[in-house]
Structures are given as C-alpha cells and as structure tokens.
C-alpha positions as CSV (number, residue, x, y, z in Angstrom):
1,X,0.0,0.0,0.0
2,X,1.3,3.1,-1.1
3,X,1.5,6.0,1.7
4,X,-0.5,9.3,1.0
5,X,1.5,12.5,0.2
6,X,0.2,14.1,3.6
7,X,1.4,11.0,5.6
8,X,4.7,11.5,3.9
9,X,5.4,15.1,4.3
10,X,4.3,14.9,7.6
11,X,7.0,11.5,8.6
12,X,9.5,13.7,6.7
13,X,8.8,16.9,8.7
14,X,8.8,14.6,11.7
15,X,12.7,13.0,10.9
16,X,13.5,17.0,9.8
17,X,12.7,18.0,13.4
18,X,14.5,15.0,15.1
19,X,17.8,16.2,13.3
20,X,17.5,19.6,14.3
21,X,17.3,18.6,17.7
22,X,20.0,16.4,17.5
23,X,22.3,19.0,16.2
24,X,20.6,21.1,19.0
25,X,22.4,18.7,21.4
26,X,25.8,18.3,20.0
27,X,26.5,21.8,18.8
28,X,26.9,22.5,22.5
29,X,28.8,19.4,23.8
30,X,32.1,19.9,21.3
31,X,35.1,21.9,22.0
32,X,36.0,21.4,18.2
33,X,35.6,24.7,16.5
34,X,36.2,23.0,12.8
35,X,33.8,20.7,14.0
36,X,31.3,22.7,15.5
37,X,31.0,25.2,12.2
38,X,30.2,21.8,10.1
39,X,27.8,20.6,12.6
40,X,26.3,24.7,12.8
41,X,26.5,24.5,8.8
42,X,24.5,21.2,8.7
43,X,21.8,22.1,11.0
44,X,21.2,25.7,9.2
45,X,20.8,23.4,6.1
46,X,18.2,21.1,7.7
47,X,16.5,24.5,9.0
48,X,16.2,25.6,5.6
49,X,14.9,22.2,4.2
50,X,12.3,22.0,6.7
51,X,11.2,25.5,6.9
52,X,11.0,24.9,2.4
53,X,8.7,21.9,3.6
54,X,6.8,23.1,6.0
55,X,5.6,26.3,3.7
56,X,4.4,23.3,1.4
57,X,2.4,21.1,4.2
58,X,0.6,24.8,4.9
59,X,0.1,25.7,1.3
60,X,-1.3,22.1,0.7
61,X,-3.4,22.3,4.2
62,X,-1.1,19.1,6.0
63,X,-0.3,21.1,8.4
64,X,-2.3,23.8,10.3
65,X,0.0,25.8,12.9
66,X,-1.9,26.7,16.7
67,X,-3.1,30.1,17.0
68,X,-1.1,32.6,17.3
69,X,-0.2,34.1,20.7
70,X,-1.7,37.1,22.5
71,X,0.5,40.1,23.4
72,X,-0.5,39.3,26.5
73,X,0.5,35.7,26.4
74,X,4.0,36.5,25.2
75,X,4.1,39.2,28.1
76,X,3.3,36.2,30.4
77,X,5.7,34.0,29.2
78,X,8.7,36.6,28.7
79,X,7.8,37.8,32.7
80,X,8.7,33.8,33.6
81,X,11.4,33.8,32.2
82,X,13.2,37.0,33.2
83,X,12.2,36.7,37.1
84,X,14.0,33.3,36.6
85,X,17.0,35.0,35.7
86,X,17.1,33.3,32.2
C-alpha cells in the first residue's frame, strides 16, 4: 500500500525536526571549533529544508499551525522567564 503524500510530508517533517534537535544537542557538547562550524552548517541546512517543507504542508493544508499568541500571552511568558534569571 502506497502512503499518501500528507502521511509522507508529515514522517518527513517529523525526521527533519529529530535532526534539528540532534544537532541542537551536539553543537553544544564539542570543543571542536572545525567541528562545531560543520555541525552549525549542517543544522542551518536542515533548517532551511524544513522550513521549504513546512511552507508546502501549509500551502497544501497538511499542516495547520496553533493560533497565534496574545500580546498578553508573550508578556506572560517573557515575565517567567526574566524573574528566573534566564
């Protein structure tokens, strides 16, 4: 049985975001500068990749993003984080 174009896009998006975390979590954890420019090179790559496929799941209606925020909402959250020092 073949999968459906949706289905696809949507495991591919899924894979795309699992790499961009990885990278998220070794970008960090290497003292390598050569190495850390590849792996900072690489992720922007993916990032660009999934951000071109994720424009093509909204276009085509495979994926619908959550509402947008309030300004009070983002007021909330930004007021957590500074009175925990982040």
């Amino acid at each position: 049985m073949q999968m459906q174009e949706k289905t696809m896009v949507s495991d591919i998006l899924a894979g795309m975001n699992g790499e961009l975390e990885r990278y998220a979590q070794m970008i960090p954890q290497t003292d390598n500068k050569e190495l850390k420019q590849c792996l900072k090179q690489f992720r922007n790559a993916a990032e660009q990749g999934q951000e071109e496929l994720y424009q093509i799941a909204r276009e085509k209606s495979y994926y619908v993003p959550a509402a947008q925020a309030s300004q009070q909402e983002i007021e909330h959250v930004r007021s957590l984080f500074s009175s925990s020092g982040l």
